[in-house]
Residue, then its C-alpha position, 0 to 999 in steps of 0.5 A: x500500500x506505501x506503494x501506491x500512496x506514494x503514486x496516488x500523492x504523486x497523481x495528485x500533485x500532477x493535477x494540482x499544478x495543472x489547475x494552478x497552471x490554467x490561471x496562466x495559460x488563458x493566451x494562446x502564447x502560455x498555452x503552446x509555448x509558455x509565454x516564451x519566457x523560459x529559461x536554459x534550465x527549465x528547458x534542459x529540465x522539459x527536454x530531458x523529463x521529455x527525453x527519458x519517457x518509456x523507451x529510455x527507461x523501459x525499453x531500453x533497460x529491455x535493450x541492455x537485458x538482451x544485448x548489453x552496453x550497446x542498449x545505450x546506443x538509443x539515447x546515444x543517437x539522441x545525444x547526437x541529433x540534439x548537438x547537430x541541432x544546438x550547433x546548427x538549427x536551434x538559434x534558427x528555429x527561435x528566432x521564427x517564433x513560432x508554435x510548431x514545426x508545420x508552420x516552420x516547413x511553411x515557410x520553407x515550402x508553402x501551405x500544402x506541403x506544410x498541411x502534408x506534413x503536419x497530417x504525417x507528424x500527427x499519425x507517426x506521435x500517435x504511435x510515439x504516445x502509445x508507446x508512453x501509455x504502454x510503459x504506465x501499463x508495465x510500470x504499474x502491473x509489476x504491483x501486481x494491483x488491478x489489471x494493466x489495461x486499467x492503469x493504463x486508462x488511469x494513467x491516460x485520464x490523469x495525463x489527458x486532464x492536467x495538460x488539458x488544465x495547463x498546456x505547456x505552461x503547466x507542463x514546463x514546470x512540472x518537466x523541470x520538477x520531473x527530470x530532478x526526481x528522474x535523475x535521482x530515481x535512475x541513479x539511485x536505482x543503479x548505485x543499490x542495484x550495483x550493490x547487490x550484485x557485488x560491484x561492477x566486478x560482481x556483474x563483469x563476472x556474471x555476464x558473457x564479455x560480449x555483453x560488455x562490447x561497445x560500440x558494437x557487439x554480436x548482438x549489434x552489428x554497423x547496420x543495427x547502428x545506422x538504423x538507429x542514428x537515421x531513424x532515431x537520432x535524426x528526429x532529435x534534429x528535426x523533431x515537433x517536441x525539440x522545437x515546441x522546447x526551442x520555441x519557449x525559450x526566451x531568446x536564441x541564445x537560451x535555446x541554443x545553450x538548453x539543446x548542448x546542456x541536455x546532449x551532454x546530461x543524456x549521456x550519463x543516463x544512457x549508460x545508466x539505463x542499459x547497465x540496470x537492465x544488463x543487472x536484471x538479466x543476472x538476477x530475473x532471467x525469466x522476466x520479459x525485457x520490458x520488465x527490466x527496470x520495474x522489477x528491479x525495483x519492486x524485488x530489491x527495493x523497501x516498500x518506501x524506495x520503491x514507491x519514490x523510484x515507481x514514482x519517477x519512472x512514471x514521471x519519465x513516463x508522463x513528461x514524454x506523454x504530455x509534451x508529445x500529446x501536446x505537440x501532436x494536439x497543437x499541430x492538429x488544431x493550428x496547422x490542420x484544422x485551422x487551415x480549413x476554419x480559421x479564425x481571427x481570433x488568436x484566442x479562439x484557438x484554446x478551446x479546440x486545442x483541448x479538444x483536441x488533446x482529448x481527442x489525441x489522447x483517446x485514440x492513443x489509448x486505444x492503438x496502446x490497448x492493442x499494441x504490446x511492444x515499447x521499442x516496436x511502437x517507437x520504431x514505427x513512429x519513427x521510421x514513417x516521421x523520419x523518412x517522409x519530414x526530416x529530409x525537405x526540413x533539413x534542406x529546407x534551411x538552405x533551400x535558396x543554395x540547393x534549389x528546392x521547390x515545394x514540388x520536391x518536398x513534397x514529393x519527398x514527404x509522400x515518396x519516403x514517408x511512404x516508403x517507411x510505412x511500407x517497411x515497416x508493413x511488410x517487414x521489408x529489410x533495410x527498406x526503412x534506411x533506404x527510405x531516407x535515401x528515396x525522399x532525398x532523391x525524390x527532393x531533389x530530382x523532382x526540384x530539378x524538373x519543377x524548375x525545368x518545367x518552369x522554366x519552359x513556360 
């Protein structure tokens, strides 16, 4: 019972600081991008309580449970893509002032391929926020209390409600909260753990030393790698909840400081995760991957520990589902619906905004009730995002000097977004990898005969 007191005192204050936050979020500025005022650490704190949901905590402890150090590779990548970003595309990005991605790509190449790609980032987080649904689910049936798909509605109504209530305002402030007791939860968990398995020499002993390769290992070969740097990797660089963070900084520099503070901090937690779960391997062989971290929790830990360390999981777990829910909701209503019923009034918008958090919301629910695997929905998600968005959006910020039109864009958004569906579809191998390639040929071919045929007339 400690247990779930601890985790119903959590939900609690979640909802609280949604109400108090819906005071300040009656402008469409607080609502999507917290009045654009947000310091470096706030934002490193919502980047990294958005960062480290289901998969950095519950897939990839799965991931070191069957392949070892190399599990780390998933928030790795992510490391990466966040420095191209810092480096390259964040100041950029702030200095538009805008509310999301879609109407970056805009004015980049036009309304029709920005309604393109926003229909695109929608369907693809729908994927990204079940995955969060389905780890609540995980996190929860470890009690061993009521059935997971119930949790699972709990933990959806609870999300839903309190992002409803405070929008990005609220979820900014509870992001910072959330990544101080993330961090303390992981690192907690790994120091007790370590214990109880004599050390790091107790756990080099109980291992096959190919679990210990890195980069690489029998279990994850150069493909597995390149895979994951393009299909996850990249979305950190163009990424709907990377630039809704970019977008309520207060000015670029802040923007830009935020994105190389949270590449470096992942880092740490990266390794952190994958060795959890390469030590639940040891000690709960048995156990499905995905229960890794959870049931290291609940066998080793007090009553007390292991409400304090469920509660951050969730945490993990809520931040990357109410910055993702949002995301996809802002989308929906300014970039889709409000190309086909504008209206003149800015605050006009709030109230279909939280419709459409509620809608979004429940029809995650419902793909997470059918779905089972956290890195198989991720990789989903990603795969048809990464392969149709990514490429015109990267290029899109040179456009003038490589010539691209919004023919080639969005022959490239249809062409590689559906060559990564198809991929994933029918299983087709490395069909995903060459689905990049397809949208680049695709953007810059079609370009060249937009141009010509213009030129001609």
């Amino acid at each position: 019972m400690t247990v779930l007191t601890i985790i119903a005192l959590y939900f609690i204050i979640m909802l609280a600081v949604g109400l108090f936050s819906r005071r300040k979020s009656k402008k469409a500025d607080d609502f999507f991008v917290a009045g654009r005022k947000s310091s470096s650490p706030l934002i490193v704190g919502s980047l990294l309580a958005t960062i480290i949901g289901s998969s950095a905590t519950l897939g990839m402890a799965g991931l070191g449970f069957k392949q070892g150090l190399t599990g780390a590779w998933w928030l790795l990548v992510g490391s990466i893509g966040l420095v191209f970003l810092g480096l390259f595309f964040a100041r950029k990005v702030r200095k538009l002032a805008l509310y999301t991605l879609p109407e970056l790509v805009e004015k980049q190449y036009g309304q029709r391929v920005a309604l393109a790609a926003s229909i695109l980032i929608v369907v693809s987080w729908l994927g990204i926020i079940a995955a969060q649904i389905i780890g609540a689910g995980k996190i929860m049936s470890i009690l061993g209390v009521g059935n997971p798909n119930v949790w699972m509605v709990i933990f959806t109504a609870i999300f839903v409600t309190y992002t409803v209530l405070g929008g990005q305002h609220a979820i900014i402030r509870t992001d910072f909260l959330q990544s101080l007791v993330i961090f303390a939860g992981i690192f907690a968990s790994l120091f007790l753990f370590l214990d109880r398995l004599g050390g790091w020499g107790g756990l080099l002993n109980s291992l096959p030393a190919e679990r210990f390769s890195f980069p690489l290992s029998p279990q994850f070969d150069g493909a597995a790698l390149a895979t994951l740097l393009l299909l996850v990797g990249l979305p950190y660089v163009v990424g709907p909840d990377m630039y809704s963070r970019i977008f309520c900084a207060r000015d670029d520099k802040a923007a830009r400081t935020a994105i190389l503070w949270t590449a470096l901090l992942i880092i740490p937690l990266a390794f952190a995760v994958a060795i959890i779960g390469m030590g639940a391997a040891v000690m709960f062989p048995d156990i499905t991957p995905e229960q890794a971290f959870p049931t290291v929790i609940s066998e080793l830990f007090s009553p007390l520990l292991s409400g304090i360390v469920l509660a951050a999981l969730l945490c993990a777990v809520m931040s990357s589902a109410d910055t993702t829910l949002l995301s996809a909701s802002t989308i929906l209503t300014v970039d889709i619906i409000g190309r086909f019923k504008p209206t003149e009034n800015p605050e006009n918008v709030l109230p279909r905004s939280r419709w459409a958090i509620i809608l979004l919301g429940i029809c995650a629910l419902v793909i997470a009730l059918m779905l089972d695997g956290i890195i198989s929905a991720l990789l989903f998600a990603y795969t048809v995002y990464a392969s149709g968005v990514i490429v015109p959006v990267i290029f899109g910020f040179f456009r003038n000097r490589l010539k691209v039109t919004p023919a080639g864009a969005m022959a490239a958004l249809v062409g590689g977004g559906t060559a990564g569906l198809l991929s994933k579809l029918l299983a087709i191998k490395y069909l995903d990898l060459w689905a990049l390639l397809i949208s680049g040929v695709l953007l810059f071919l079609v370009s060249y005969i937009h141009r010509r045929v213009r030129a001609v007339q």
